[in-house]
N, CA, C and O atoms as CSV, one atom per row, in Angstrom:
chain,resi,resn,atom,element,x,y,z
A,1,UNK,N,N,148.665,-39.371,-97.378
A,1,UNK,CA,C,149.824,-39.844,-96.632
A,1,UNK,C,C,150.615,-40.858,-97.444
A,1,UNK,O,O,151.748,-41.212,-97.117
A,2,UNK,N,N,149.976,-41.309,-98.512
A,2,UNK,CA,C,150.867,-42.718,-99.303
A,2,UNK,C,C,151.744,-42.312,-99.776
A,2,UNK,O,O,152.866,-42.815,-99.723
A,3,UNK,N,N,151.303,-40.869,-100.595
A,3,UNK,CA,C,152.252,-40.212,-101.886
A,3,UNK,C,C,153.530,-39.528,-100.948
A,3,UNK,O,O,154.596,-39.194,-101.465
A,4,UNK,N,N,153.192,-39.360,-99.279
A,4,UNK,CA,C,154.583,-38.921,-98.763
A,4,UNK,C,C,155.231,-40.193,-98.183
A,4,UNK,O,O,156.447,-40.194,-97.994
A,5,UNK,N,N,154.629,-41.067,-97.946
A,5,UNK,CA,C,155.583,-42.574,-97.584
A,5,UNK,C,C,156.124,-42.598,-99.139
A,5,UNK,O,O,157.330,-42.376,-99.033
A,6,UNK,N,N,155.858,-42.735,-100.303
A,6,UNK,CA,C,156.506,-43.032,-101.392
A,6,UNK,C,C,157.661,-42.096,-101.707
A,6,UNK,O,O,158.801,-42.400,-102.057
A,7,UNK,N,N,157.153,-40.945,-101.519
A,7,UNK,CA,C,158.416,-39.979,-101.741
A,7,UNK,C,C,159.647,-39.880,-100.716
A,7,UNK,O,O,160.715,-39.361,-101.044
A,8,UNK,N,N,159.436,-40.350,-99.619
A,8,UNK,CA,C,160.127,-40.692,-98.633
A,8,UNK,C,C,161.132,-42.346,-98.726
A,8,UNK,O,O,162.235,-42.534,-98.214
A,9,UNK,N,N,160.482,-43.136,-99.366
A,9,UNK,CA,C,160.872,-44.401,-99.462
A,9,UNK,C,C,162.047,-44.195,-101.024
A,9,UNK,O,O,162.999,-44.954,-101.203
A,10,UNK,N,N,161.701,-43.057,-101.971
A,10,UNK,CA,C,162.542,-43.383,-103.352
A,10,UNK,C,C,163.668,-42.209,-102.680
A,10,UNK,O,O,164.762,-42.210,-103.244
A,11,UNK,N,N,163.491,-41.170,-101.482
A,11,UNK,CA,C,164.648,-40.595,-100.656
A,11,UNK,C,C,165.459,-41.783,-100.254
A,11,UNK,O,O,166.608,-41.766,-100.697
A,12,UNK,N,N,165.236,-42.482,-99.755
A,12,UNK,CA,C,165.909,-43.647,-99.145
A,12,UNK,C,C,166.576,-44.519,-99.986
A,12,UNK,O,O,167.611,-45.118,-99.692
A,13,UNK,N,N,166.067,-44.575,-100.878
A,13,UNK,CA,C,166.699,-45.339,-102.184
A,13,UNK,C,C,167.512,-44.687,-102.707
A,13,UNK,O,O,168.594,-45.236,-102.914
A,14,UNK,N,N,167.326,-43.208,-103.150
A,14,UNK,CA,C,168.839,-42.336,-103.397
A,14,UNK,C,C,169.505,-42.684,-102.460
A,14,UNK,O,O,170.246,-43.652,-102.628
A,15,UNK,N,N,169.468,-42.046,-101.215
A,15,UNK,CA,C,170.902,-41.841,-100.465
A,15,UNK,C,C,171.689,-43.528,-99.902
A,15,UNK,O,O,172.636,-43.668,-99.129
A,16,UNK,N,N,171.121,-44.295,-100.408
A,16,UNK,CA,C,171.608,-45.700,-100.193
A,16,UNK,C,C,172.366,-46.184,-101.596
A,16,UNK,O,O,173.402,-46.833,-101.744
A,17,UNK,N,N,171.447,-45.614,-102.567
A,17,UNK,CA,C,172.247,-45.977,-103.799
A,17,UNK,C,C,173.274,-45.093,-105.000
A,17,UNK,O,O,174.223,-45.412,-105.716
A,18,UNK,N,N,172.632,-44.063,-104.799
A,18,UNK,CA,C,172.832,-43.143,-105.798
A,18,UNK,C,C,174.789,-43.158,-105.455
A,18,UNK,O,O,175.161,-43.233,-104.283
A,19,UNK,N,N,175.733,-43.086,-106.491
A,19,UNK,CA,C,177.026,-42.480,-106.298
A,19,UNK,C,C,177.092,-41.102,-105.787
A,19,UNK,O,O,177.906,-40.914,-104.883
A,20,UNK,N,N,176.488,-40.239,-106.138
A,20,UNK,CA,C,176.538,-38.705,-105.511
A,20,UNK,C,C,175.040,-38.153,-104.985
A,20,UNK,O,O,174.395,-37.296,-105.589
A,21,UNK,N,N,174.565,-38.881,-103.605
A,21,UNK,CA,C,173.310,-38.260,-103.167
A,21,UNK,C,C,173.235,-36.829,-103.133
A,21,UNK,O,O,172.342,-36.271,-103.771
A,22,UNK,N,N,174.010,-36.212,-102.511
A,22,UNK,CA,C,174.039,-34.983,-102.599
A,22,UNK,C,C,173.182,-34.451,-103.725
A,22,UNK,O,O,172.172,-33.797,-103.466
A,23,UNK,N,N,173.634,-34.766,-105.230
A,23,UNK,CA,C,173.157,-33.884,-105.986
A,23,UNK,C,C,171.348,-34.246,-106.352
A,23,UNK,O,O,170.648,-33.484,-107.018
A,24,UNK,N,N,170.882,-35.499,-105.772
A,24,UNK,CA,C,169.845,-35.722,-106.117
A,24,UNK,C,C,169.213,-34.732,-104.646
A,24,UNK,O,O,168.145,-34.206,-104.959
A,25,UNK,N,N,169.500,-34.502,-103.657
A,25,UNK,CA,C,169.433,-34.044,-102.315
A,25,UNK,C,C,169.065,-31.955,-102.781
A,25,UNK,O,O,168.002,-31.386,-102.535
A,26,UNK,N,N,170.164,-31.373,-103.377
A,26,UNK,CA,C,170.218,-30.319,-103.607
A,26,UNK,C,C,169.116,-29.886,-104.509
A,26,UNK,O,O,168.452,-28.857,-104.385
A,27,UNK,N,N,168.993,-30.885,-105.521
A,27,UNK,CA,C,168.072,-30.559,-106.710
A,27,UNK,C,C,165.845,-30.765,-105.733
A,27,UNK,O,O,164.819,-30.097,-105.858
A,28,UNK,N,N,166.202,-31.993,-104.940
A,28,UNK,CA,C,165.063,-31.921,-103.893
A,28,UNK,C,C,164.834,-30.814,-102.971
A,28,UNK,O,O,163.721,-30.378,-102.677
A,29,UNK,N,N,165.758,-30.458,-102.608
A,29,UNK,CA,C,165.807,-29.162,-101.218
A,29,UNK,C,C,165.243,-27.677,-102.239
A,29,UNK,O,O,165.096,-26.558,-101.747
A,30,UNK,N,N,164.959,-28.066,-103.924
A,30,UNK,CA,C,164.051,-26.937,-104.128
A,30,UNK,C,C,162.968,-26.816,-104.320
A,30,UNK,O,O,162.315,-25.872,-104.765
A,31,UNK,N,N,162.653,-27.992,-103.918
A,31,UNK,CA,C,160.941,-28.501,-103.591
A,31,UNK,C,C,160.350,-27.858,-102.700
A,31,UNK,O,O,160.879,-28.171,-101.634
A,32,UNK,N,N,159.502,-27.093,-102.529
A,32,UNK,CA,C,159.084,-26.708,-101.589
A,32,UNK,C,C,158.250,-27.938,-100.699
A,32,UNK,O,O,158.430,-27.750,-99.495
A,33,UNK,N,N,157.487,-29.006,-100.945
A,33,UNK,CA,C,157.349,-29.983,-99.868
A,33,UNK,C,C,157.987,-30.716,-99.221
A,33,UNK,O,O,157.695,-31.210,-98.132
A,34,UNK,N,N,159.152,-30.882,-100.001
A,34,UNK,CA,C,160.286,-31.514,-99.251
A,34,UNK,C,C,160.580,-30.405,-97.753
A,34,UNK,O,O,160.383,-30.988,-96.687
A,35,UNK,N,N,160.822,-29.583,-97.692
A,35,UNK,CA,C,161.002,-28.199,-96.530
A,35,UNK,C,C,160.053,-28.462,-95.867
A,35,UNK,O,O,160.240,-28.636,-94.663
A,36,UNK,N,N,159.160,-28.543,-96.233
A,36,UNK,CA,C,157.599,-28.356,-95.177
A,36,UNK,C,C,157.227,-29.780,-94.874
A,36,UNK,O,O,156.229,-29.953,-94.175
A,37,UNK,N,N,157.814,-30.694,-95.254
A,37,UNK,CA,C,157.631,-31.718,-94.884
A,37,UNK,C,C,158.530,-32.955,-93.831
A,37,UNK,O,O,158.223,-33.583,-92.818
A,38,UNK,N,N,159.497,-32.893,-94.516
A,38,UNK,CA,C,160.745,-33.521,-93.847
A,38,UNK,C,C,160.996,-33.482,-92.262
A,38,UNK,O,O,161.180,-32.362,-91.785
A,39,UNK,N,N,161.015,-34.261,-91.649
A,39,UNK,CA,C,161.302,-33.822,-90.376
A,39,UNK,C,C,162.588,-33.543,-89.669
A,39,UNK,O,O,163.016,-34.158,-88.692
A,40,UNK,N,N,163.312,-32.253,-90.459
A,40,UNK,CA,C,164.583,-31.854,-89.760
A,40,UNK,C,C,164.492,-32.117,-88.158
A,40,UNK,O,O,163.447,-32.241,-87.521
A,41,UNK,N,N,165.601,-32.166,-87.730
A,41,UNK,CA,C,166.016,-31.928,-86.183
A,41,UNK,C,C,166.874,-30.666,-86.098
A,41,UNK,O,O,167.307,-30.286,-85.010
């Protein structure tokens, strides 16, 4: 569970910092744990 709070916490740090989240976002969405993990609504 740590290694998905961490990967979850440097998500948060992109989309707060990054100039173009998106592209750090697109290049993640071909992760397959990111999909199976994330909790879409």
């Amino acid at each position: 569970m740590n290694k998905l709070k961490t990967e979850f916490e440097e998500l948060e740090q992109h989309l707060l910092e990054d100039e173009k989240p998106s592209l750090y976002l697109r290049d993640l969405a071909q992760n397959r744990w990111f999909m199976d993990s994330y909790p879409f609504s």
